[in-house]
N, C-alpha and C positions, 0 to 999 in steps of 0.2 A: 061185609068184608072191608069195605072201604073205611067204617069206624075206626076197626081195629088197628088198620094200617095206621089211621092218624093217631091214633093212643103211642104205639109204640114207638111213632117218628118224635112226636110229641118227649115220649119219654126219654129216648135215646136224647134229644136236646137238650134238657134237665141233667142228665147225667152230664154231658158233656160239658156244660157250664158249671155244676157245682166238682168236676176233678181237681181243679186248682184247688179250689178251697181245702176241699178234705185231706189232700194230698200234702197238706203242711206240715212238715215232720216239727215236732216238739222234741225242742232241747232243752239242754239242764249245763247251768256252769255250779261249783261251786268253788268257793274260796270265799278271801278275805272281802270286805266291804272297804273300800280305800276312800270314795266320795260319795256322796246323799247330796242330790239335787234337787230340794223341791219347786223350783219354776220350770223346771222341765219334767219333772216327776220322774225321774230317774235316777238308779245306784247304779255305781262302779264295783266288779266285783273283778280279784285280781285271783285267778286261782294257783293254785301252787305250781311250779315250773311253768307257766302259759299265760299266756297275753291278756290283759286285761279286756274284759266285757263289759260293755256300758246297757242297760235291760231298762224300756220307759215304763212303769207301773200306770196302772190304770187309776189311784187315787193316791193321796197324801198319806192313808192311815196304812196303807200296807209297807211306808217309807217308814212309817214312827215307831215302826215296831222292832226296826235295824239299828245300829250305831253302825258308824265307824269302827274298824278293827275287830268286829267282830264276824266269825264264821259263820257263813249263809251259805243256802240254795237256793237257784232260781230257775222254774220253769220256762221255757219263750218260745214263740214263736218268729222267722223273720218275714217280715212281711215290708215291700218296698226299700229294702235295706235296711230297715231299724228292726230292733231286739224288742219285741212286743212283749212284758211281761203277763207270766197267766199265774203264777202263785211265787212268793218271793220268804222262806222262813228260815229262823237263826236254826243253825246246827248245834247241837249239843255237843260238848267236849269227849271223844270219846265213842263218839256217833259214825257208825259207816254207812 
């Protein structure tokens, strides 16, 4: 009996530590591309009527694949106040 017990207190502590994590809601901005920053590794993306979004990418090549002016979506998460990029790609003309 007393296993069990510590199985589940055990468990209930796992859960309790990983809620913050999982509980990260993922967002999506989309709009135009206004700046590309690679020493920070981050793009600006300015969506239509709404405030500009700045999102850090995890590498260089997922920047190379943007320009300036062109229509993107970005997935993110926030995490410590920064826009943590999880996938960043151009929108087709045309595309909903």
């Amino acid at each position: 009996m007393r296993k069990v017990v510590f199985v589940v207190i055990a468990l209930v502590m796992v859960f309790m530590l990983l809620a913050p994590v999982m509980a990260q809601e993922l967002m999506r901005v989309r709009g135009t591309v206004t700046k590309i920053d690679t020493e920070t590794m981050s793009v600006t993306i300015e969506p239509e009527g709404g405030a500009k979004v700045t999102v850090i990418m995890g590498n260089a090549e997922s920047l190379s694949r943007v320009k300036v002016g062109e229509t993107v979506e970005s997935r993110y998460t926030v995490s410590e106040g920064k826009n943590i990029g999880k996938r960043l790609r151009k929108v087709s003309e045309g595309c909903e």
